[in-house]
C-alpha positions in Angstrom: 0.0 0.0 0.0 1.5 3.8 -0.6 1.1 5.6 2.7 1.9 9.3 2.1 4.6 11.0 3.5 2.5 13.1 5.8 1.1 9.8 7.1 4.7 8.2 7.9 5.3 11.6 9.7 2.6 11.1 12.1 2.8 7.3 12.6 7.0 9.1 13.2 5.7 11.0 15.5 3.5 8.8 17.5 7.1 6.6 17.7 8.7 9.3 18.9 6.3 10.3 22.3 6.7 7.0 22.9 10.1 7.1 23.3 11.0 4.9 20.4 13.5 7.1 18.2 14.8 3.6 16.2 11.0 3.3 14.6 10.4 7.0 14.4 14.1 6.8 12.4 12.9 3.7 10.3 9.7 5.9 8.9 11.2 9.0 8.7 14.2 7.7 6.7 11.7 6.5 4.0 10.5 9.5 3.7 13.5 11.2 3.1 13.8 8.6 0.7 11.2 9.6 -1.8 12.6 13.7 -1.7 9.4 14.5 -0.3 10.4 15.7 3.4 9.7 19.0 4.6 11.8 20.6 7.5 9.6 19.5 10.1 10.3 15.8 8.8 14.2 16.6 8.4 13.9 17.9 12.3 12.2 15.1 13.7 14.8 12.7 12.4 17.2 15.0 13.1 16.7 15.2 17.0 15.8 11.0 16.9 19.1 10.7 15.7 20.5 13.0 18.6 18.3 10.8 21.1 19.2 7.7 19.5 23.1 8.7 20.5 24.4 9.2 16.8 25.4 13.1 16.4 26.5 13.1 13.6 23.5 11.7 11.8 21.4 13.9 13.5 23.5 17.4 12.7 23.3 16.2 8.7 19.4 16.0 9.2 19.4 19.2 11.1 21.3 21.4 8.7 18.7 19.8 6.0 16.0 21.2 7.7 17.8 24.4 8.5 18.6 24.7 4.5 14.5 24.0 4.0 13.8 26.9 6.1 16.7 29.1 7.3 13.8 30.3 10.2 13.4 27.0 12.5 13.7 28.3 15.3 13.7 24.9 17.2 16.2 23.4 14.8 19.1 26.0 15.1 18.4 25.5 19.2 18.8 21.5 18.5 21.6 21.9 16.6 23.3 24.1 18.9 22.5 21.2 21.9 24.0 18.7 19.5 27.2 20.6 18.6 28.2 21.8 22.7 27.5 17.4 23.5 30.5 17.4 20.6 32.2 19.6 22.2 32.1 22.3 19.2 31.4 24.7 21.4 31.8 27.9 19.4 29.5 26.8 16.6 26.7 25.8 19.5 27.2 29.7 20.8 26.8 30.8 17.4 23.1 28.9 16.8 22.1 29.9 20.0 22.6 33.6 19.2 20.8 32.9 15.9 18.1 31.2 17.6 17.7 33.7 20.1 17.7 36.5 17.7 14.7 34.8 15.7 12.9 34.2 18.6 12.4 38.3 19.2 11.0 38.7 15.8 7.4 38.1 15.0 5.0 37.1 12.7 1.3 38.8 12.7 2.5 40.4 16.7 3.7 36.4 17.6 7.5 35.2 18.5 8.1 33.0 15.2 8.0 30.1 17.4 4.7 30.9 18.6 3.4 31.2 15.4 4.7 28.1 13.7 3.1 26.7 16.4 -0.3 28.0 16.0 0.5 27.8 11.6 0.0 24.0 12.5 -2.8 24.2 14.9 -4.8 25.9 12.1 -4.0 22.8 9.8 -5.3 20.8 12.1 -8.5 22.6 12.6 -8.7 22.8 8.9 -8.4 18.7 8.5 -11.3 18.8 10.9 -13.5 20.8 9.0 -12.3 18.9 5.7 -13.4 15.8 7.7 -16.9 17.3 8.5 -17.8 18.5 5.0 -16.5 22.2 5.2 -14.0 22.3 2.4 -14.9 26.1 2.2 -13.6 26.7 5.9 -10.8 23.9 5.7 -9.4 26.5 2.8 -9.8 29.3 5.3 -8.0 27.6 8.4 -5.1 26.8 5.7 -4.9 30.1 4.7 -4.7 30.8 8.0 -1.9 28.9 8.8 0.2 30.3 5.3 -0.3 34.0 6.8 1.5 32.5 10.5 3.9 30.3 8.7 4.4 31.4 5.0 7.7 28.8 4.1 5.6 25.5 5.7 5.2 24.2 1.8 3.6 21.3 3.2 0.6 23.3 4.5 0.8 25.3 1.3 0.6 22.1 -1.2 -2.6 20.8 1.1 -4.4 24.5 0.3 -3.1 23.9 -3.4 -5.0 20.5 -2.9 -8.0 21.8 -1.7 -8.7 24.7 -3.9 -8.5 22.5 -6.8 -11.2 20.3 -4.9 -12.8 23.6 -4.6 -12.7 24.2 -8.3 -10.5 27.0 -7.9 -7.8 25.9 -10.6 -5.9 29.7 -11.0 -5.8 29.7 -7.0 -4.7 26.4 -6.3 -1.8 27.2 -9.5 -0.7 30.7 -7.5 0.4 28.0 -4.4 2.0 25.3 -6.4 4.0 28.2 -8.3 5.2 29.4 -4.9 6.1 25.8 -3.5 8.0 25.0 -7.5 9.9 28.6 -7.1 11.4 27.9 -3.4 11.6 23.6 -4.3 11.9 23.0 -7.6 13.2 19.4 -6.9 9.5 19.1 -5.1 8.2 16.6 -8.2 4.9 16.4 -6.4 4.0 20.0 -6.3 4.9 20.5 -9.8 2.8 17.9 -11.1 -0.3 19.1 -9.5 1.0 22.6 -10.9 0.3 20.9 -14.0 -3.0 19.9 -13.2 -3.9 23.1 -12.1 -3.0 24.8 -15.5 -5.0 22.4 -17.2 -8.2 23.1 -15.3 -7.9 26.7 -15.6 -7.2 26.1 -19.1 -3.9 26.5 -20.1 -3.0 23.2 -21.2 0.5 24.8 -22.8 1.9 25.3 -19.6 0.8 22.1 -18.2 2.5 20.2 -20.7 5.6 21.7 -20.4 5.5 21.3 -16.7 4.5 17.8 -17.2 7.1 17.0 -19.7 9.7 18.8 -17.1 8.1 16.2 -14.2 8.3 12.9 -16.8 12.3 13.9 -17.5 12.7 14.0 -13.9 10.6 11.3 -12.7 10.5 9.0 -15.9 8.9 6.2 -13.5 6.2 8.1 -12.1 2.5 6.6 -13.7 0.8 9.7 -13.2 2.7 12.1 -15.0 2.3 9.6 -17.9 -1.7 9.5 -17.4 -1.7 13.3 -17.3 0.2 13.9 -20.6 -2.1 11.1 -21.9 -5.4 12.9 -21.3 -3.8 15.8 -22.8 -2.8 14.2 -26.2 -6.3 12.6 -26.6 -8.3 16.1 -25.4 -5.6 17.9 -28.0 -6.2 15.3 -30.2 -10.6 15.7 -29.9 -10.2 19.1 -30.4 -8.5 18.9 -33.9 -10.9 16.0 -35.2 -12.4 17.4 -38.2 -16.4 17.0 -38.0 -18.1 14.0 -40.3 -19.2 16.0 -43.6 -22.9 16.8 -43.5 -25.0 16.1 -46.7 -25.9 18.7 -49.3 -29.4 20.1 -49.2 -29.5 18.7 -52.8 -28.7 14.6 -51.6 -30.2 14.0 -48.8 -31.0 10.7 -49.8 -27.5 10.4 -51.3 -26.2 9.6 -54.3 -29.0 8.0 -56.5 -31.7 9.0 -54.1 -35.3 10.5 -55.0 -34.5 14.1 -54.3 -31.4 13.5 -57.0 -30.6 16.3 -60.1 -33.7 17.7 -62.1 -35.6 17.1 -58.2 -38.2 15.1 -57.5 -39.4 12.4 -59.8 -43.4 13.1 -61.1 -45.3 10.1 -61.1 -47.3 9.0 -64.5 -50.7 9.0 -64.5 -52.6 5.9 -64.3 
């Protein structure tokens, strides 16, 4: 079965409270594995790793997340824990500085912290509504969480997601433009760009960002599919139209309403 990354995250997670960082490594790692990982995933591992008693392995996942978002707050302070237990003592002074510095700017009148914090509360309130039937306030609490936390991409594909449910194909393409621009290597987000053209219309621009997914993923199904249903909808578009009979043959050729027109009938 293919369980989504966000679902190995939370089963990660759940590993994690209770204590057992060898599982919550096992899942995470195969989510790093498909390219998919956000910074929250590249965290997580990060600090199992550190718990786990392998620093080194846990400052490569930390620097990760770090280069996903140069803002995360909780993973400059758990890499500077990680580098004073190496004794690198200068470099942990450095990333607590940092950190400390980012924690007195805010976001909406909230310490970045708080509000990354409350970006994901709104997610989940928004997957609650989703779950109920309110896609309409779902897209709200995800916008939401974008305005608290504008570089969590994950949140921002989900909104993509749901606009597109929503039937709002030029919205949900403004999101998956901003995710491509900061991750281009995010082959997911790009291939629901695509799909997002398409609906609103522009099927040019989702076969070239298609055709950009299939060179990079040449495995992946659905990019296939996509491209297919563009070739036959290009295709039923050209068609020419079966030729429709002169008002002269309607019967065709050889029929009663022929040259000279109808035929009189002789008198008896």
């Amino acid at each position: 079965m293919d369980v989504s990354p966000e679902h190995l995250v939370e089963r990660a997670r759940e590993r994690f409270q209770l204590q057992d960082y060898y599982g919550a490594i096992h899942m995470l790692e195969e989510v790093v594995a498909t390219g998919r990982a956000f910074a929250d995933a590249h965290h997580l591992l990060g600090l199992s790793y550190s718990l786990a008693g392998q620093p080194e392995q846990a400052l490569v996942q930390l620097d990760r997340a770090l280069e996903l978002n140069a803002n995360y707050v909780e993973a400059l302070l758990h890499r500077a824990i990680v580098l004073n237990e190496l004794g690198r003592e200068a470099e942990a002074d450095t990333m607590f500085r940092r950190a400390a510095e980012l924690g007195g700017e805010t976001r909406l009148g909230f310490p970045v912290h708080i509000a990354a914090k409350l970006a994901n509360q709104h997610a989940v309130m928004g997957d609650a509504y989703l779950e109920s039937g309110g896609l309409a306030q779902a897209i709200h609490q995800y916008q939401e969480a974008l305005a608290l936390g504008p570089a969590f991409h994950d949140l921002r594909y989900k909104l993509g997601r749901l606009l597109l449910q929503a039937g709002r194909a030029l919205d949900a393409r403004e999101q998956f433009e901003i995710i491509v621009r900061s991750r281009p290597t995010y082959l997911d987000a790009a291939a629901m760009l695509g799909l997002a053209c398409y609906l609103a219309g522009d099927g040019l621009a989702a076969r070239t960002v298609w055709e950009e997914c299939r060179v990079r993923r040449p495995e992946d199904p659905r990019v296939e599919a996509y491209l297919a249903m563009l070739t036959r909808t290009d295709v039923a578009s050209v068609e020419p139209a079966a030729p429709r009979p002169a008002a002269g043959d309607v019967g065709g050729k050889g029929g009663t309403a022929g040259k000279g027109g109808a035929r009189r009938r002789k008198p008896s």
